[in-house]
C-alpha positions as YAML, in Angstrom:
chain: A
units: angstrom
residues:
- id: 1
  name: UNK
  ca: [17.85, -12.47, -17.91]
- id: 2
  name: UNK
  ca: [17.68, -14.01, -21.30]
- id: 3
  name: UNK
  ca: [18.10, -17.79, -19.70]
- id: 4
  name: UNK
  ca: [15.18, -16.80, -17.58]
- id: 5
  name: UNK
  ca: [12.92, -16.04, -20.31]
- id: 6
  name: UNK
  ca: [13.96, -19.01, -22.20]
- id: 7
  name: UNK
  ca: [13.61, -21.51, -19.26]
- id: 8
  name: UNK
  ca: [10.18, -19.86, -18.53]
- id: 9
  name: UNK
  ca: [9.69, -20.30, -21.79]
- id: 10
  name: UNK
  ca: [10.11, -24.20, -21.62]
- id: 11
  name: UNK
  ca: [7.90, -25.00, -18.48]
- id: 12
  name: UNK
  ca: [5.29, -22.69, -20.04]
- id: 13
  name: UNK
  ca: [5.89, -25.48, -23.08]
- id: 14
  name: UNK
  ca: [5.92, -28.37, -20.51]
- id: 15
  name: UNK
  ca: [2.49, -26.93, -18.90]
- id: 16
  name: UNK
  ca: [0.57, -26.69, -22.11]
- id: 17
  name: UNK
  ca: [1.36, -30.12, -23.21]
- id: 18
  name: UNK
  ca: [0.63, -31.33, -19.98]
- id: 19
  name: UNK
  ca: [-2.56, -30.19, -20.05]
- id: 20
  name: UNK
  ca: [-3.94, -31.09, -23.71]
- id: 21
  name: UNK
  ca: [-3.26, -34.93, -22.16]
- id: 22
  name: UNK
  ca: [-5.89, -36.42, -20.22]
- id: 23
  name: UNK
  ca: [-5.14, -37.06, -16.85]
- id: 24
  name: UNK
  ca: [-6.40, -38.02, -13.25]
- id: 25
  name: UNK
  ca: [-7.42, -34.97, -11.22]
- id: 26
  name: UNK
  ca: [-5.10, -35.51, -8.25]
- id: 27
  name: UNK
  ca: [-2.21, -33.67, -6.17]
- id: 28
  name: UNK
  ca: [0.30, -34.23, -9.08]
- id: 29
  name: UNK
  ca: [-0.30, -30.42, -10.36]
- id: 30
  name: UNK
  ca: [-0.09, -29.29, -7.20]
- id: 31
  name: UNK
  ca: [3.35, -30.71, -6.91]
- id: 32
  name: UNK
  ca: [4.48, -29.32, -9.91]
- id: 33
  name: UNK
  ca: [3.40, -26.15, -9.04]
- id: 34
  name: UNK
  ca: [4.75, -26.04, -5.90]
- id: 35
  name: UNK
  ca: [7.93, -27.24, -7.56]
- id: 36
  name: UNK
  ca: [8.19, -24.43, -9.66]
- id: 37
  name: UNK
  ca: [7.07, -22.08, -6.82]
- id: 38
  name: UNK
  ca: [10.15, -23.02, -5.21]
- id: 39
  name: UNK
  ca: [12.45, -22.23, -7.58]
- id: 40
  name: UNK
  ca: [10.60, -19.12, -8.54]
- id: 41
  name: UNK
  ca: [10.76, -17.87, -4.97]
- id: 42
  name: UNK
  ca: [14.84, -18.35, -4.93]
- id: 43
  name: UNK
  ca: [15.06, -16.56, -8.20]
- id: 44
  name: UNK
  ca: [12.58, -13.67, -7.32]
- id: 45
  name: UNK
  ca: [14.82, -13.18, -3.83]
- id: 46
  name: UNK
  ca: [17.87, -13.51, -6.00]
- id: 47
  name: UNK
  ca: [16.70, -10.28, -7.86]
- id: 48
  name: UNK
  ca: [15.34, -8.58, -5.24]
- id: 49
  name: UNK
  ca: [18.58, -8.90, -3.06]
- id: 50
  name: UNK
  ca: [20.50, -7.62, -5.96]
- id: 51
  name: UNK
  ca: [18.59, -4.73, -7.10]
- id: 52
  name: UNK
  ca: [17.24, -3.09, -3.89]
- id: 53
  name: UNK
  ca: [13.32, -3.25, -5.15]
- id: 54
  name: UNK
  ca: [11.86, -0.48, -4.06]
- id: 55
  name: UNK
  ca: [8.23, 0.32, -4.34]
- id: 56
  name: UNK
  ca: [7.71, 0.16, -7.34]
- id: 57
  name: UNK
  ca: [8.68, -3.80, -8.06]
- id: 58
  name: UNK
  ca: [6.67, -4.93, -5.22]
- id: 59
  name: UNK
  ca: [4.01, -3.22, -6.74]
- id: 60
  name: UNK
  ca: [4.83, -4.81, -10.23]
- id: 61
  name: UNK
  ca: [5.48, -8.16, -8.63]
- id: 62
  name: UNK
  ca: [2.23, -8.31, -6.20]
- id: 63
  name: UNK
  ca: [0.06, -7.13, -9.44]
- id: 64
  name: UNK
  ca: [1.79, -9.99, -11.36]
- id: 65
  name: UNK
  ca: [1.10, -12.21, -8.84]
- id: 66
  name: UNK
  ca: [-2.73, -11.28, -8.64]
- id: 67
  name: UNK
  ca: [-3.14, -11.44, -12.57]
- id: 68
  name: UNK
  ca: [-2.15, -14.93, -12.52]
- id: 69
  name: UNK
  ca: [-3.94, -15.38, -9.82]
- id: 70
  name: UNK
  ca: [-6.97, -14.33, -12.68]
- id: 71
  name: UNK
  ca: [-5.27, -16.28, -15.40]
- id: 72
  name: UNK
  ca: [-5.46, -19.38, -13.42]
- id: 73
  name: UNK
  ca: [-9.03, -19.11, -12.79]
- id: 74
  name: UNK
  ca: [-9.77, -18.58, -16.08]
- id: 75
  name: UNK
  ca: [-8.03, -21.28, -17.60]
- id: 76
  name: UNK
  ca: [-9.71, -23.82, -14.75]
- id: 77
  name: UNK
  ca: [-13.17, -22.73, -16.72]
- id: 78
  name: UNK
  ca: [-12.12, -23.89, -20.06]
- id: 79
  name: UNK
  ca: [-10.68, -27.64, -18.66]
- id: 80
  name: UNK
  ca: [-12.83, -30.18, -19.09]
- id: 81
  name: UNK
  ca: [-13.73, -32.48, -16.30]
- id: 82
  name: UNK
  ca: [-15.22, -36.21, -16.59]
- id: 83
  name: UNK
  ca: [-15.10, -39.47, -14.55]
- id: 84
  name: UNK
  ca: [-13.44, -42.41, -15.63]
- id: 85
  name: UNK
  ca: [-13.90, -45.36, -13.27]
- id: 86
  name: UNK
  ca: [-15.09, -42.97, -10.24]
- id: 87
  name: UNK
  ca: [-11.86, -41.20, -10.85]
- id: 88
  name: UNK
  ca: [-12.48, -37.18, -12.02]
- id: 89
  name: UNK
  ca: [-10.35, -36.55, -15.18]
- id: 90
  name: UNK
  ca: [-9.28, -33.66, -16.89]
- id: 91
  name: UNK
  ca: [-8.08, -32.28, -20.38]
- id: 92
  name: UNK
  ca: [-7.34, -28.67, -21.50]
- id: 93
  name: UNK
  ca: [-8.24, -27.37, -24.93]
- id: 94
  name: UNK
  ca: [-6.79, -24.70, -27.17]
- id: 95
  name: UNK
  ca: [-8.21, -22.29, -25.53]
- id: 96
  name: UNK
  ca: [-6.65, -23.42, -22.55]
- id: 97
  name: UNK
  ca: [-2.80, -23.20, -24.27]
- id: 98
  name: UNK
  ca: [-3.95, -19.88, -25.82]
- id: 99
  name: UNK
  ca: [-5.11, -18.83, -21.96]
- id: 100
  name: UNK
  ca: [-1.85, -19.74, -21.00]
- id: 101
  name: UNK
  ca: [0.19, -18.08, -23.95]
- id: 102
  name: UNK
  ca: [-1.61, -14.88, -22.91]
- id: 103
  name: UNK
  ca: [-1.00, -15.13, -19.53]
- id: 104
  name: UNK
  ca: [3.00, -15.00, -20.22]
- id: 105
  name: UNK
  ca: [2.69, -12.36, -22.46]
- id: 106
  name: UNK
  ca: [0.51, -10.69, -19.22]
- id: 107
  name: UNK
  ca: [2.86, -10.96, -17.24]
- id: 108
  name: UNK
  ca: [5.96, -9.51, -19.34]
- id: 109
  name: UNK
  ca: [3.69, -6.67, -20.25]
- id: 110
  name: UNK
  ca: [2.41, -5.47, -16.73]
- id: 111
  name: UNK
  ca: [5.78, -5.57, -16.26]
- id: 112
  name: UNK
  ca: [7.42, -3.27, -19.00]
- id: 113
  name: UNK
  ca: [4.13, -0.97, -18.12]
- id: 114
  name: UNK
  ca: [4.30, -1.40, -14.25]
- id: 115
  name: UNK
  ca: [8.42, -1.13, -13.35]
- id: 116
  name: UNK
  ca: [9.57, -0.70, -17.08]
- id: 117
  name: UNK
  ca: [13.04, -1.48, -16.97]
- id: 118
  name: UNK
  ca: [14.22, 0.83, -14.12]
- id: 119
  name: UNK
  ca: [14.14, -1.51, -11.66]
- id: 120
  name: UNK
  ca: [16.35, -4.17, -13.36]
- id: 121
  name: UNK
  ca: [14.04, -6.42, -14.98]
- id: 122
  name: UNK
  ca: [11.13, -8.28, -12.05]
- id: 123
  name: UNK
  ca: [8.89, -9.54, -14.86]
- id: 124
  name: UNK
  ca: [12.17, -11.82, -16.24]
- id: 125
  name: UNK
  ca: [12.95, -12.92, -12.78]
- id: 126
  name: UNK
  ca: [9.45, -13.78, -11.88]
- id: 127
  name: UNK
  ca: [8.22, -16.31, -14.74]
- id: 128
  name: UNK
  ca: [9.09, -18.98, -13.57]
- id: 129
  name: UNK
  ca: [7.01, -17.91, -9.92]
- id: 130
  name: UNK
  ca: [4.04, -16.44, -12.16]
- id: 131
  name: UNK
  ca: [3.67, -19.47, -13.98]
- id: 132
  name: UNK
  ca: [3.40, -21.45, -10.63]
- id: 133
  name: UNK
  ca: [0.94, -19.75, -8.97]
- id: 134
  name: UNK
  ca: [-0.99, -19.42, -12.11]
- id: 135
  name: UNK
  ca: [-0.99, -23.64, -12.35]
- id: 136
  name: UNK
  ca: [-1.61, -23.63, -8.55]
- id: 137
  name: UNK
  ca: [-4.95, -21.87, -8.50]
- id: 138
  name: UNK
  ca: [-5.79, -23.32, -11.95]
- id: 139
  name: UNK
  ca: [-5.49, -26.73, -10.28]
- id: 140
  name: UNK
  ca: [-7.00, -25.84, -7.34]
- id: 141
  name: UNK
  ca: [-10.25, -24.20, -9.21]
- id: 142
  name: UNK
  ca: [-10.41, -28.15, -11.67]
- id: 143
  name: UNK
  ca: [-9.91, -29.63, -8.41]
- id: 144
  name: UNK
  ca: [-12.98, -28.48, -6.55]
- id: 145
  name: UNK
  ca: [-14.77, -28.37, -9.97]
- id: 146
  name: UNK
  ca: [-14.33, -32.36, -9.54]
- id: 147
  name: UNK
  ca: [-15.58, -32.33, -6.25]
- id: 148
  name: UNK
  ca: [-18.66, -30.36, -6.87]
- id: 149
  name: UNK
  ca: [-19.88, -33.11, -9.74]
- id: 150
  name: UNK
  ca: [-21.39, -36.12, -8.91]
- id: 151
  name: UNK
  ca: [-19.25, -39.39, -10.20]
- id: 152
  name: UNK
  ca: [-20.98, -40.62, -13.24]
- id: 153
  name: UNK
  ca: [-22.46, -37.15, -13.69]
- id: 154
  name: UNK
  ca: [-19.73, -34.96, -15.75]
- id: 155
  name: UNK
  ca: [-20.73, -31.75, -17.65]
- id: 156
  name: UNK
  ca: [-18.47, -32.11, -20.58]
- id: 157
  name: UNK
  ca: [-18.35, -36.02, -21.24]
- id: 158
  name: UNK
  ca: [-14.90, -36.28, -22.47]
- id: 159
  name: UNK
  ca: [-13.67, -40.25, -22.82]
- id: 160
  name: UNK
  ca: [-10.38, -40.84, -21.30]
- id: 161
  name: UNK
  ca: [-7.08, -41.44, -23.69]
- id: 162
  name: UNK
  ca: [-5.79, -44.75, -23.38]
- id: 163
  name: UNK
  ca: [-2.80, -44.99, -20.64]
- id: 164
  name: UNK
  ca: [0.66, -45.44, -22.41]
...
């Protein structure tokens, strides 16, 4: 479980410098999360297989899933959006890496209150599939914030970082 929490530990790292970088709104998040998803999915069946989950964990994993669900919306507010060349860009803030350090620490914490440690440990298990649905609605929400504004017309006028 401890490899878990550190390699959650490192894509949570990867996200958040990710997005403090400006980049293109496009599909490339949506990759990534569905990337991650992936190999969330395996390990969450991996340690529900192994610990016939009862109740209890799919109520702990479902609630999990939801308040990322919340996390991810919320973070999509604090992203600002611009256009660059009639291409939509974005850029997180600090607010958005704090957003995203709470929503970990979420996560881990419905957990421990939820299924506590009886049920082997589904918060562990599940980071890696938290943090991709979290990124997935997040991009989704920036995504169709770009749509809605009108090219040449951003709320937060943010100029681009060079490409490199």
């Amino acid at each position: 479980m401890v490899a878990q929490i550190v390699i959650g530990v490192a894509v949570l790292a990867l996200l958040i410098y990710r997005q403090l970088r400006s980049r293109p709104v496009n599909a490339s998040g949506l990759r990534l999360a569905a990337i991650i998803g992936v190999i969330g999915l395996v390990e969450a069946y991996q340690f529900l297989q192994q610990h016939h989950a009862g109740t209890v964990t799919y109520a702990a994993l479902l609630g999990s899933l939801a308040l990322a669900a919340v996390f991810g919306v919320l973070r999509a507010t604090t992203v600002r959006i611009w256009f660059t060349g009639g291409q939509p860009w974005s850029r997180g803030s600090w607010v958005t890496a704090s957003l995203w350090i709470a929503a970990l620490a979420a996560h881990l914490g419905y957990d421990a209150l939820v299924a506590g440690h009886r049920t082997g440990n589904v918060g562990d298990a599940t980071i890696l599939l938290y943090l991709a649905v979290s990124l997935g609605v997040q991009r989704l929400v920036v995504q169709q914030r770009a749509q809605r504004l009108p090219a040449g017309q951003a709320r937060d006028s943010v100029p681009a970082a060079p490409r490199g």
